[in-house]
N, C-alpha and C positions, 0 to 999 in steps of 0.2 A: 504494500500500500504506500503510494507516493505520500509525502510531507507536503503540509500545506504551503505553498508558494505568495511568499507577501513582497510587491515592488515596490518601492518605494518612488514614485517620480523622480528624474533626474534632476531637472531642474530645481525640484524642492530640494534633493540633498546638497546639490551641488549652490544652492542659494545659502542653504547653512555650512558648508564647509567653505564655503568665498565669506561668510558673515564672519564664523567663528577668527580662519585668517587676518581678518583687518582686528579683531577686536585684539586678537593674542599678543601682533607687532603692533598695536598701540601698548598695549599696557608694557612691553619691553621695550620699547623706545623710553618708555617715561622714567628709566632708571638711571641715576647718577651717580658721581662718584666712585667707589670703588663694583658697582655692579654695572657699570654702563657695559653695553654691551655692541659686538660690532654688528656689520650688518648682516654676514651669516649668522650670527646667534640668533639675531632679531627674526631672519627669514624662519630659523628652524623655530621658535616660537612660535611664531604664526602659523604655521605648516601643524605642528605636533596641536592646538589647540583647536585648528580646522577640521580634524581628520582623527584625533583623539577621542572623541564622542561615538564616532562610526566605528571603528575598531574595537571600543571596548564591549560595547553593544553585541556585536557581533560572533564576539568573543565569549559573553554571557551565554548567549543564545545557539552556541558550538554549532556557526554555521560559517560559508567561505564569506571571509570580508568582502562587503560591495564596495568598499574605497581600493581595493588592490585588484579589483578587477574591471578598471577603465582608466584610461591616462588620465582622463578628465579632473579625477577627483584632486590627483597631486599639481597637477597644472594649475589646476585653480586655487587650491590652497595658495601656491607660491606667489602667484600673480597676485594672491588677495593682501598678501604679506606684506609684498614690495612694495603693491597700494597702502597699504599703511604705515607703511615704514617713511615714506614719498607724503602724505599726508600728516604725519604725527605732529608738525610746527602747529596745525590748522586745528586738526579735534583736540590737542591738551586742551586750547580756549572753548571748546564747545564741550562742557563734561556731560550737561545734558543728551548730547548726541552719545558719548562714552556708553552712558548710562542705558539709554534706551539699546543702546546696540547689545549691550551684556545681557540685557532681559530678554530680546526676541532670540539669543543664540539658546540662552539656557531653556529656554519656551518650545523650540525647536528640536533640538536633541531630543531632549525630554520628550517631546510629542512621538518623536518617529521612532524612538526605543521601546516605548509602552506601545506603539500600534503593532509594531514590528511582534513584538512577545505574544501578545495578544493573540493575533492572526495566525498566529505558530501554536499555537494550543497551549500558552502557559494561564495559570490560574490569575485571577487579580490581584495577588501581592505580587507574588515574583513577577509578573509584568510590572507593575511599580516600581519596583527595584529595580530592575532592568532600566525602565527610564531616567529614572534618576541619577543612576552610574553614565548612564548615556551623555547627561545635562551637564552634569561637573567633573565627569573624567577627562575633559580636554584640561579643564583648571589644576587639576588636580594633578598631571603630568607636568605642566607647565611648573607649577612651583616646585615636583621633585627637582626637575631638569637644572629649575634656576638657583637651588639649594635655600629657598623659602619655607617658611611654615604654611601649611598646607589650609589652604583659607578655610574651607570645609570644617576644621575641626575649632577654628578657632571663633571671638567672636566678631559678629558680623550683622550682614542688612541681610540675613533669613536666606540666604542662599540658596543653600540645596532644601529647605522649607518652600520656600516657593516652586522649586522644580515638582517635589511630591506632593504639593497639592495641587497643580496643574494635571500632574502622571493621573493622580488619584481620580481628579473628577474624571477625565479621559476616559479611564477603565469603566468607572461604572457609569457611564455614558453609556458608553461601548456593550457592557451587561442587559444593560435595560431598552437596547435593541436600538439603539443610535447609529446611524452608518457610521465607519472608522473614520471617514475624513471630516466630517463633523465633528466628530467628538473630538478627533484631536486640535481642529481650529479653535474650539472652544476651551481644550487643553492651552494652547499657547497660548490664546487669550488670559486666563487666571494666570498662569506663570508670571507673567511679565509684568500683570498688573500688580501681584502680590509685592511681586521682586523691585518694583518700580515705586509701590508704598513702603515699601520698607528704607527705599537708602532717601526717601524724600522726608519722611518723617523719622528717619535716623531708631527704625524697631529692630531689636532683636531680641532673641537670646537670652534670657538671664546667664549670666556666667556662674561656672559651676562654683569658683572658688567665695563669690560671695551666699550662695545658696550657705552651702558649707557653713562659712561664718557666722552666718544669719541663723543657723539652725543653733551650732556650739551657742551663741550667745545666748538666745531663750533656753537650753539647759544649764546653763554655768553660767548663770550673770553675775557673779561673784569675780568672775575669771577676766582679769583684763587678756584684750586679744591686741597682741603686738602687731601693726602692719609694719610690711616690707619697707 
C-alpha cells in the first residue's frame, strides 16, 4: 500500500525559503564587533535558516528532503541571502519590516510542517511538533552555527509559543474537516499575529528563575534571597 503523497507548492516553499534567507542574512549582518561576520558566513546564515525549516521537517517525518531534490531550493536561499546581505544598510532602519518578516517565516514553516505531518497520517500532537520544529529549526541552527544561546530556550517575545499555536489551531482545523490549505492560511495567520503581539507589547514568558524565587520566598520569608 503506497504512503500518502503530500506536495507542497513550489512557489509557496520556495516563497519561504527566499523569506526565511533574507530574514537569516539580516539578522547576521547586524553583528559587531568581535562577531561580525564576512560575507560567506552571512551567505551560509541565510542559506542554513532558508532551508533549515524544510530539512528538519523532513527529517521528523523520515521522508527524502524536498529542498535536496531541486536546484531551486539552494539557489534561492542564496540569492535571498545576498539580497539581504545587499539590503541590510536599508531594513536595520525598518525593524518593523524585521519584525513582520520573522512572523510570516515562523507562520510559514510552521504551516507547511503540521500540513505536511498531517496528510502523512501522523496524529494531532506529533503533527504539532513536527510544525513547530519546522518554525524555529532554521533559528535554532543559526544560533548553534553562530555559537549563540539558542533563543528558543531563553527568554523572549513567545517565539516558538506562537508557532504552536498557529500548528495547533491548523490541526484541529484540519480534524474538524477544514481543507489543508485553509486551515493552514488560517494557521499563519494566528502565528504571526501572536508573534507580532508579542514583540509589540514586549509578552513573554515568565522566567523560570524568578518563578523559583517567587515560590522560595512565600515558603521562607524569613530567608533573605541574595541576587546576582
Amino acid at each position: 500500500m503506497n504512503e500518502p503523497v503530500f506536495v507542497i507548492p513550489l512557489w509557496a516553499d520556495l516563497t519561504a525559503v527566499g523569506l526565511g534567507g533574507i530574514q537569516g542574512a539580516l539578522f547576521a549582518s547586524g553583528f559587531r564587533g568581535q562577531r561580525r561576520l564576512d560575507l560567506l558566513g552571512v551567505a551560509i546564515i541565510g542559506i542554513v535558516v532558508g532551508m533549515g525549516g524544510g530539512l528538519i521537517r523532513d527529517l521528523l517525518l523520515n521522508v527524502t528532503p524536498t529542498t535536496l531534490q531541486s536546484n531551486w531550493y539552494l539557489l534561492t536561499a542564496t540569492g535571498a541571502a545576498l539580497l539581504g546581505m545587499l539590503l541590510a544598510g536599508l531594513f536595520q532602519r525598518l525593524n518593523a519590516v524585521i519584525v513582520g518578516l520573522d512572523a510570516l517565516v515562523i507562520g510559514l514553516f510552521g504551516a507547511f510542517g503540521t500540513s505536511k505531518a498531517l496528510v502523512l497520517g501522523l496524529p494531532l500532537v506529533p503533527a504539532v511538533f513536527v510544525g513547530v520544529c519546522a518554525a524555529v529549526g532554521g533559528g535554532i541552527l543559526r544560533d548553534m552555527i553562530m555559537g549563540l544561546p539558542v533563543a528558543i530556550m531563553h527568554v523572549g517575545s513567545l517565539y516558538a509559543v506562537a508557532a504552536g499555536a498557529g500548528c495547533l489551531v491548523l490541526a484541529v482545523a484540519h480534524e474538524l474537516g477544514l481543507d489543508v490549505v485553509i486551515a493552514s492560511a488560517i494557521g499563519i495567520v494566528v502565528t504571526a499575529v501572536i508573534r507580532l503581539l508579542a514583540v509589540m507589547f514586549d509578552i513573554s514568558l515568565p522566567e523560570q528563575r524568578a518563578l523559583y524565587r517567587r515560590k522560595v520566598a512565600v515558603e521562607t520569608s524569613t530567608i533573605p534571597i541574595v541576587k546576582p
